[in-house]
C-alpha positions as CSV (number, residue, x, y, z in Angstrom):
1,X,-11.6,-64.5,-14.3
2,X,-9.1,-66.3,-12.3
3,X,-10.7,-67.8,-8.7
4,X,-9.2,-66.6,-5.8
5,X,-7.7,-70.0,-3.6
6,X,-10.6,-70.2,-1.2
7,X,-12.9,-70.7,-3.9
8,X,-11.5,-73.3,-5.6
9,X,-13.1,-76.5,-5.6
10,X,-16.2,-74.6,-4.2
11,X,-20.0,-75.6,-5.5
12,X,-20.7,-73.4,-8.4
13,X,-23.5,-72.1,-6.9
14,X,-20.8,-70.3,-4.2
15,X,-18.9,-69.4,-7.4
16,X,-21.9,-67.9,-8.6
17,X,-22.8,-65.8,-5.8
18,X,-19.1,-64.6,-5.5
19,X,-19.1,-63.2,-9.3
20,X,-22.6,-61.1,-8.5
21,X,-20.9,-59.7,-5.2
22,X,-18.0,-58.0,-7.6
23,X,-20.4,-56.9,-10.0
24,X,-22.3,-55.1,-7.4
25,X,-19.1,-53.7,-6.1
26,X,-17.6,-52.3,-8.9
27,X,-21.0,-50.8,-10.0
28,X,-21.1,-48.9,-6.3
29,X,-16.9,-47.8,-6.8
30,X,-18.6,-46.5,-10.4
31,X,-21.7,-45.1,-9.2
32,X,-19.4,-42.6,-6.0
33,X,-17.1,-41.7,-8.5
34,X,-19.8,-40.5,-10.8
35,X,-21.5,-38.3,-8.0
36,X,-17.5,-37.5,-6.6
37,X,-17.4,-35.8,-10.3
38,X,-20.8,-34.2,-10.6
39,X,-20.0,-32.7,-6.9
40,X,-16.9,-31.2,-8.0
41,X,-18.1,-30.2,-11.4
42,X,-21.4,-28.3,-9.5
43,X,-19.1,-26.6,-7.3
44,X,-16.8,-25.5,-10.2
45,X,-20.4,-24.3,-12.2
46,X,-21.1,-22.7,-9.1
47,X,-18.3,-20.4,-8.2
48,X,-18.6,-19.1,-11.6
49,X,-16.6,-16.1,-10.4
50,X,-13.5,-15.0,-9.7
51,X,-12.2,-12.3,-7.0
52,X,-8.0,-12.1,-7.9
53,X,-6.1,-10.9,-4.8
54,X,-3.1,-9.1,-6.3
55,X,-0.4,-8.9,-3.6
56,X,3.3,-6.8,-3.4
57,X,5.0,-9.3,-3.6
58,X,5.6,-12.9,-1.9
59,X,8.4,-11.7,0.0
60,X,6.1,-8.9,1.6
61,X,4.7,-9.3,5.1
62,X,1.6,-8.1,4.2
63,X,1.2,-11.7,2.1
64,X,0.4,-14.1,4.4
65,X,-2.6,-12.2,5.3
66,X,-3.7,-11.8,1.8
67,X,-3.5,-15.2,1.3
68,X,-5.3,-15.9,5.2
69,X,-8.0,-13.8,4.3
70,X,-8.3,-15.2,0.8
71,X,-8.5,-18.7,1.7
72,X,-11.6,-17.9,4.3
73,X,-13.7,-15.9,2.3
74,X,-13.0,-18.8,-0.7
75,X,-14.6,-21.0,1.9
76,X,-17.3,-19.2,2.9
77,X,-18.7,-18.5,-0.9
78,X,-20.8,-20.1,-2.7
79,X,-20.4,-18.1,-6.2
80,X,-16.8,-16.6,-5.8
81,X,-13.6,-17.9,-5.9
82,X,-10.8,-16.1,-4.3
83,X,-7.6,-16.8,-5.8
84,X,-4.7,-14.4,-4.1
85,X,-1.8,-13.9,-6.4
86,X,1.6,-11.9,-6.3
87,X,5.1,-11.1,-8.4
88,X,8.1,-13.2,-6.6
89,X,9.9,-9.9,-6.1
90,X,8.4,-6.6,-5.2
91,X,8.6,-4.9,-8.7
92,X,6.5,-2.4,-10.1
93,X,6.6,-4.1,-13.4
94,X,6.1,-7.5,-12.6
95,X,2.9,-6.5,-10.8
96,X,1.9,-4.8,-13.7
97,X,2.1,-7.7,-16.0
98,X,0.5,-9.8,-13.5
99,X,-2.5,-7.2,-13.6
100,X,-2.5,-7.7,-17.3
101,X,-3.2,-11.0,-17.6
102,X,-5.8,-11.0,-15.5
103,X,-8.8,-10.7,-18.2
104,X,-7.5,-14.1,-19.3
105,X,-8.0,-15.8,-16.6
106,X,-11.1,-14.9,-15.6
107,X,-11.2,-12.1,-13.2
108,X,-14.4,-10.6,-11.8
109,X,-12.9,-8.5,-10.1
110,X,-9.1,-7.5,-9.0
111,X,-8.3,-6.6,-5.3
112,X,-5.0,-5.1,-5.4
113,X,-2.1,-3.3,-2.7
114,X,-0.2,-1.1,-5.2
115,X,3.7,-1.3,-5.3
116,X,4.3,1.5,-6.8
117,X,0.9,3.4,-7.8
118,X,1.4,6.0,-10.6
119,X,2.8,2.6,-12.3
120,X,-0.2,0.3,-12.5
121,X,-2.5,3.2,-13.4
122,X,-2.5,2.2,-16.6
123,X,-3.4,-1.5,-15.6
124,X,-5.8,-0.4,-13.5
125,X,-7.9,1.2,-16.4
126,X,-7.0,-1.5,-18.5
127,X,-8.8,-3.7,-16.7
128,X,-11.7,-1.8,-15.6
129,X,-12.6,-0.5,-19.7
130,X,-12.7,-4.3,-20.2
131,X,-14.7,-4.9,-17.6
132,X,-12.8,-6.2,-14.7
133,X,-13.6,-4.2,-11.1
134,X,-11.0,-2.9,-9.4
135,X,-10.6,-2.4,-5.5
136,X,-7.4,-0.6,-4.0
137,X,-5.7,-1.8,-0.9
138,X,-3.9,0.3,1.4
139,X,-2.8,2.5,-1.2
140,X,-5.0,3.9,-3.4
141,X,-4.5,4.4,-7.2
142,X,-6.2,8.3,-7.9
143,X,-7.5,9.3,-11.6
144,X,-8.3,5.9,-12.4
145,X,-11.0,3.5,-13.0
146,X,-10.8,1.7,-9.8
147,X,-14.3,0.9,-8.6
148,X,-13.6,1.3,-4.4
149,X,-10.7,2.2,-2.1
150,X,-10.3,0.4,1.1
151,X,-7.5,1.9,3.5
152,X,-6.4,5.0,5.3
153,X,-7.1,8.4,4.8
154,X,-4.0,10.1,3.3
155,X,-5.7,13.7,5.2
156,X,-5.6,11.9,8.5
157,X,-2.5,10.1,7.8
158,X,-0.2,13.6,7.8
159,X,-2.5,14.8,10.8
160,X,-1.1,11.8,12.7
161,X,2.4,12.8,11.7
162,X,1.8,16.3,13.0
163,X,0.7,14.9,16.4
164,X,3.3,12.1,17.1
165,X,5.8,14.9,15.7
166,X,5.1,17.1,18.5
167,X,5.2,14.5,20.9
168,X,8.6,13.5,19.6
169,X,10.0,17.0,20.6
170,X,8.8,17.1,23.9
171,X,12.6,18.5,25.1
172,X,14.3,18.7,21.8
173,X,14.9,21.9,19.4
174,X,11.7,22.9,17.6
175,X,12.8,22.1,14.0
176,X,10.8,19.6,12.1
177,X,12.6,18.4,8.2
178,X,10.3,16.2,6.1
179,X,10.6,13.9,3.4
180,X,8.3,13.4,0.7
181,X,8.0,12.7,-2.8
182,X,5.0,14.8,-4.4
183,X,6.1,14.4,-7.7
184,X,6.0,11.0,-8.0
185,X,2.9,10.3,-6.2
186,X,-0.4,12.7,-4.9
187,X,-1.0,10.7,-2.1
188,X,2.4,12.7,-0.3
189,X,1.4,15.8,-1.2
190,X,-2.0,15.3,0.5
191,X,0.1,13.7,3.5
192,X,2.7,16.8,3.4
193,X,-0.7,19.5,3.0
194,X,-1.7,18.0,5.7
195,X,1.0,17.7,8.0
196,X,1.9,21.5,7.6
197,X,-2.0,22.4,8.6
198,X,-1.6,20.6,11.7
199,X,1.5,21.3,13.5
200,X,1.0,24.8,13.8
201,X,-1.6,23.3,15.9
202,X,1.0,22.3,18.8
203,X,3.0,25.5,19.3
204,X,6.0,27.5,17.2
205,X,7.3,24.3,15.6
206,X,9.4,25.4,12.5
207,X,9.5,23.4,9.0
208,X,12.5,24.1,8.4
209,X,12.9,22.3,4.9
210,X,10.6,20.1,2.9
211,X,13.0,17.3,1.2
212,X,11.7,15.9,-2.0
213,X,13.3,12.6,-2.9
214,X,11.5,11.8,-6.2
215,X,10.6,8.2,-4.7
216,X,14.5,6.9,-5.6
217,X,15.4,4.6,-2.4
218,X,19.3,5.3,-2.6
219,X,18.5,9.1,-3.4
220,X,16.5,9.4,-0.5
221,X,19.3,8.2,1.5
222,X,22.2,10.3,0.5
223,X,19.7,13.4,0.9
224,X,18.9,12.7,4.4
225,X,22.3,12.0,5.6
226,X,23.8,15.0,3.8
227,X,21.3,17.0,4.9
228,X,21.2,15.7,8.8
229,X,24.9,16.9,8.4
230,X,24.3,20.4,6.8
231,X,21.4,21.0,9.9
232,X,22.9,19.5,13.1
233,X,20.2,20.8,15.3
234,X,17.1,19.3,14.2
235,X,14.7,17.6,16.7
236,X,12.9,15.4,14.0
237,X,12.8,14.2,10.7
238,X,9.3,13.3,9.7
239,X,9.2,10.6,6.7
240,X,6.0,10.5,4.9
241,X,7.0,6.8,3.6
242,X,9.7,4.5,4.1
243,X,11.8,5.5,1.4
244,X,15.7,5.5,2.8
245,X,15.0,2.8,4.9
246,X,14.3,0.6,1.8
247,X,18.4,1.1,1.3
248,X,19.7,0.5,4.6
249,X,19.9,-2.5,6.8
250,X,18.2,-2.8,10.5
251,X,21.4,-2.2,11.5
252,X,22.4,0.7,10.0
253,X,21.3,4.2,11.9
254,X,20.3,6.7,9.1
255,X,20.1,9.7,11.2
256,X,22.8,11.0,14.2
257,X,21.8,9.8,17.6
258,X,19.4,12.2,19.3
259,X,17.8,13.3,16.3
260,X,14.1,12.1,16.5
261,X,12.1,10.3,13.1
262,X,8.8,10.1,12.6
263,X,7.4,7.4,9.9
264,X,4.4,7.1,7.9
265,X,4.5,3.1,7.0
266,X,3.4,0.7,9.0
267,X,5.3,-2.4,8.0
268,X,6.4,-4.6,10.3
269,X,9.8,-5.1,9.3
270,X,10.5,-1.6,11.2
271,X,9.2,-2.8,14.3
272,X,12.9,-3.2,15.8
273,X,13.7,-0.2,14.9
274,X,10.8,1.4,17.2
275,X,12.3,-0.9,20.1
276,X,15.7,0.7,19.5
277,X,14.8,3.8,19.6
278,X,16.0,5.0,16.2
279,X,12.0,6.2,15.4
280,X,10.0,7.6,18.2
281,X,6.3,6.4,15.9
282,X,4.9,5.3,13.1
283,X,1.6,5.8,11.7
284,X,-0.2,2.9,10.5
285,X,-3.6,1.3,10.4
286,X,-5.4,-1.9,11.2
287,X,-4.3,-4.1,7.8
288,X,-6.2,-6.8,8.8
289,X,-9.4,-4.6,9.0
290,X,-8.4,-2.9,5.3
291,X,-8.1,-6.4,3.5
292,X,-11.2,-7.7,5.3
293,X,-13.3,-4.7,4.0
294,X,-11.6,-4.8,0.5
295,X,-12.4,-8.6,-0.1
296,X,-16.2,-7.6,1.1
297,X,-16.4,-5.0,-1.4
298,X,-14.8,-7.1,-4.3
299,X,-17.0,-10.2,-3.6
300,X,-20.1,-7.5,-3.5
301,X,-19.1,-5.9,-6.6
302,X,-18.5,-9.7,-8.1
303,X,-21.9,-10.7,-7.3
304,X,-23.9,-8.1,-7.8
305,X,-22.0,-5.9,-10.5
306,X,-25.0,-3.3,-11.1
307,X,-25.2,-2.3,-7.7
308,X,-24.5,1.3,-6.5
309,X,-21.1,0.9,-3.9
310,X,-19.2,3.4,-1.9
311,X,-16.3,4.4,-3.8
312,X,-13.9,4.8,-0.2
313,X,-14.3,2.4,2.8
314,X,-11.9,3.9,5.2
315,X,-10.1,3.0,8.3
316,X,-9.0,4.9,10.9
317,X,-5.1,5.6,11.2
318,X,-2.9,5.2,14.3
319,X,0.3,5.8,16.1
320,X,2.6,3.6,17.6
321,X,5.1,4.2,19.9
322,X,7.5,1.8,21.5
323,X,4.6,1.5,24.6
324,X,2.6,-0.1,21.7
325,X,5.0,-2.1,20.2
326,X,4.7,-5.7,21.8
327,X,1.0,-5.0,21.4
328,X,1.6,-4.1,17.6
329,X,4.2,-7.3,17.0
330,X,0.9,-9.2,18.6
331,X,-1.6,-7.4,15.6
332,X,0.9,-9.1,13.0
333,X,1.0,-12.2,14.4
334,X,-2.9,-12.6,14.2
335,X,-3.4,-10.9,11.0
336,X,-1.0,-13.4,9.3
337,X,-3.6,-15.9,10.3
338,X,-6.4,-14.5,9.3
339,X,-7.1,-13.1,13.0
340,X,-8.2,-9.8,13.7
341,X,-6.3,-7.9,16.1
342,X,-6.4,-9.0,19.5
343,X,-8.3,-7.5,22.7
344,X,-7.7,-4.5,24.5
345,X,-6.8,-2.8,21.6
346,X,-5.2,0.9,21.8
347,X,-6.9,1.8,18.3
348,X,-10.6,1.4,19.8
């Protein structure tokens, strides 16, 4: 070994001495870097299972929370990793390949917001014969093998429509269209059921026609506008999802001015259109509450497999107006960091 300068020409017992110091150095360096990789190795040992957050897609609002969420409840576990995933794009069949590869890499359990449900049915029992657990965000995946459902009732969800819709006519002709898509999906004729209970609730408010779009975006769109044109004097449209708004920019009216709309989605992109004016409401629900309860019920079902769990773990569903709005745009803004909605909430 080559002596540094200041110990050249030094007695040998200094020379020595300095030789036993390096030693003891690099035997401590060896010694942290052995209990550095036993640490991470425990840890790895340790969280033995793994809780796969299955998002829309990365472009979807509704990510950043997912990935919020996921990143807490990783911290907070000792057993469980939470991994949150998503497609790039928000495509049924790129969340359905994403599902299937799942049992390769590990998954306990699979939390998961459905694009497009009817499509990942087949994923879904897939991956529950083989023994992954499923849990269903938001949207719920029926006649499957999915272990729990977190999210809104689809009952209460057409009652809210029925009530905002009457509000939404205070002073406008009593006519009510609605768009839906039963045969593509049973959660909107349980929403449309619903909705045609309830109005006759608030006084002689005529249905005057039932659309059906089939769940085709640029469909939906064309049927609306020809049929706003063919029925001039309708005081509300009430969509029971988003569907022709998927196909038109923020910009871009889709029904005449004075005409009322009524919308059953809560996403956040729609927001300005609540401030314009163009929809008098949407009903929604607290998203930060339904992904909190999901990743509760996946980490239970991860940990304890055996044990008996409620197969629905609801939350209550809401209308907002424009005099909830700034309150709403707040909700957003906490849930896509991990916050849950802030005080003085209208929902309590």
């Amino acid at each position: 070994m080559r002596q540094p300068l200041f110990l050249r020409g030094a007695p040998a017992g200094a020379r020595v001495r300095w030789r036993a110091a390096i030693f003891c150095i690099g035997i401590s360096v060896w010694i942290i870097g052995c209990d550095e990789q036993s640490g991470r190795s425990g840890e790895s040992s340790q969280r033995s299972l793994r809780v796969f957050i299955v998002g829309e897609s990365e472009a979807e609002p509704s990510w950043p929370v997912l990935k919020a969420l996921a990143g807490q409840f990783h911290e907070n576990s000792r057993r469980v990793e939470f991994i949150a995933v998503a497609p790039k794009s928000s495509s049924p069949q790129e969340q359905q390949a994403l599902l299937d590869s799942l049992p390769r890499r590990g998954a306990s359990v699979a939390c998961l917001i459905p694009t497009d449900p009817p499509s990942v049915r087949a994923s879904v029992n897939r991956l529950a014969t083989g023994g992954c657990r499923v849990v269903t965000i938001a949207r719920d995946v029926p006649e499957s093998g999915r272990s729990v459902y977190c999210g809104p009732s689809e009952t209460e969800i057409g009652r809210k429509a029925a009530e905002a819709c009457a509000v939404a006519l205070s002073g406008r002709p009593q006519t009510v269209m609605t768009l839906t898509s039963t045969e593509s999906n049973t959660a909107y004729r349980v929403r449309s059921h619903s909705f045609r209970e309830e109005i006759p609730l608030y006084g002689p408010i005529e249905i005057v026609k039932e659309v059906e779009c089939g769940g085709n975006i640029f469909d939906a769109v064309e049927i609306v506008r020809r049929d706003a044109r063919s029925y001039p004097r309708i005081g509300c449209w009430v969509l029971f999802d988003d569907w022709p708004l998927r196909a038109t920019s923020a910009k871009e009216r889709l029904l005449p001015l004075g005409c009322r709309m009524v919308l059953c989605n809560g996403n956040p992109k729609y927001m300005d259109r609540v401030s314009s004016g163009e929809i008098q409401a949407i009903v929604t629900f607290d998203f930060y509450e339904c992904v909190f309860n999901a990743l509760q019920a996946a980490s239970g079902l991860a940990e304890e497999p055996t044990r008996q769990r409620p197969a629905f773990v609801m939350v209550d569903s809401v209308t907002v107006t424009i005099s909830e709005m700034e309150w709403y745009r707040r909700c957003w803004e906490s849930w896509r960091h991990g916050q849950p909605s802030p005080p003085q909430s209208p929902w309590e």
